[in-house]
C-alpha positions in Angstrom: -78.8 128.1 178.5 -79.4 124.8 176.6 -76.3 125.1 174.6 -73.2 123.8 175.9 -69.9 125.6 174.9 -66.4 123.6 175.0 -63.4 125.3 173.4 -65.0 126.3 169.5 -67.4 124.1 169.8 -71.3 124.1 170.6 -73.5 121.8 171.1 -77.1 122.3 170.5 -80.0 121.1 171.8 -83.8 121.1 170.4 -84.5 123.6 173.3 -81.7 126.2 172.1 -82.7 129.7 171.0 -81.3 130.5 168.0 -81.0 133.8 168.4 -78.4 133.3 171.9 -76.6 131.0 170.1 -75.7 133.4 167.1 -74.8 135.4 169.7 -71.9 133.1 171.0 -71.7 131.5 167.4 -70.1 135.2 166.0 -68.1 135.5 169.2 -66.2 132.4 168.4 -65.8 133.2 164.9 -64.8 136.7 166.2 -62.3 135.0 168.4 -60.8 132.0 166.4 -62.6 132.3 162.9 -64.0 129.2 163.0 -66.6 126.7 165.4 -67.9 123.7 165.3 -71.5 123.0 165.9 -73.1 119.9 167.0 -76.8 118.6 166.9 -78.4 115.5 167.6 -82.1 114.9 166.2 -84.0 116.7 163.4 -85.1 119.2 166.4 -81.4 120.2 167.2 -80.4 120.5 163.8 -83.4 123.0 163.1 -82.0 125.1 166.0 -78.6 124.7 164.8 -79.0 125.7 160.7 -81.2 128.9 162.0 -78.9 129.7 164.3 -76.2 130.1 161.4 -78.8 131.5 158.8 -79.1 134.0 162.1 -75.7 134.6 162.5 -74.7 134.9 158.7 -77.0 138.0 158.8 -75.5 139.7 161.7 -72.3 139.3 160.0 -73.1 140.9 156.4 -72.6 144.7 157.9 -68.7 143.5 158.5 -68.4 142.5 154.8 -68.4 138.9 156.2 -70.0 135.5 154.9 -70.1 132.2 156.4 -69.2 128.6 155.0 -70.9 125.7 156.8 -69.7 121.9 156.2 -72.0 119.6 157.6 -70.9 116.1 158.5 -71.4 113.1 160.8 -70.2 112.5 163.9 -70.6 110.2 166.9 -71.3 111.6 170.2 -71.4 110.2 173.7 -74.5 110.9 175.6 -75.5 109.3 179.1 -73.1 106.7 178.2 -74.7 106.1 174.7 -72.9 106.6 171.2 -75.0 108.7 168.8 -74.7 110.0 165.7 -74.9 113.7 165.4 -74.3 116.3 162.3 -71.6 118.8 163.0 -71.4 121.9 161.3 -68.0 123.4 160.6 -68.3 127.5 159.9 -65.9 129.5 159.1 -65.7 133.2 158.1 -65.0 133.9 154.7 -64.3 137.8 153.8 -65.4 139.5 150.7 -61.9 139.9 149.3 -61.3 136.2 150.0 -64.1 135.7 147.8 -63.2 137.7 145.1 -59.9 136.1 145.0 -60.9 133.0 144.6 -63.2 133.6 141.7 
């Protein structure tokens, strides 16, 4: 795969399939409720936001919707600092929802 995984956190490359990283992206939400994602280059972050649009909907079915934050970040490639957007998602429920409103 041309994702790596490490703890709740996934880093993506411009050569990911979206669809396999949904996959993993709504185990870890399954698992912790949260992940962080992490792209580097307009490529990656393409991959990465259809990747969530993928996952959020595999998710509706469950009465589920996801909340991305989307930051910057440095990252340490080859021994090179890089900035990177990372993606926080997290599940929100429908009853959360509602009682928030």
């Amino acid at each position: 795969m041309d994702f790596e995984r490490r703890i709740n956190t996934l880093r993506v490359s411009s050569k990911s399939n979206p669809k396999q990283i949904a996959e993993v992206l709504c185990e870890l939400l399954g698992q912790f409720g949260k992940a962080n994602m992490r792209a580097v280059g307009a490529a990656a972050i393409n991959q990465t936001v259809k990747a969530i649009a993928i996952a959020s909907i595999k998710l509706i079915p469950s009465g589920a919707d996801l909340v991305c934050l989307p930051a910057f970040c440095d990252v340490v490639i080859d021994g090179e600092t890089l900035s990177a957007i990372q993606f926080s998602v997290e599940v929100r429920w429908a009853e959360e929802i509602k009682m928030s409103a």
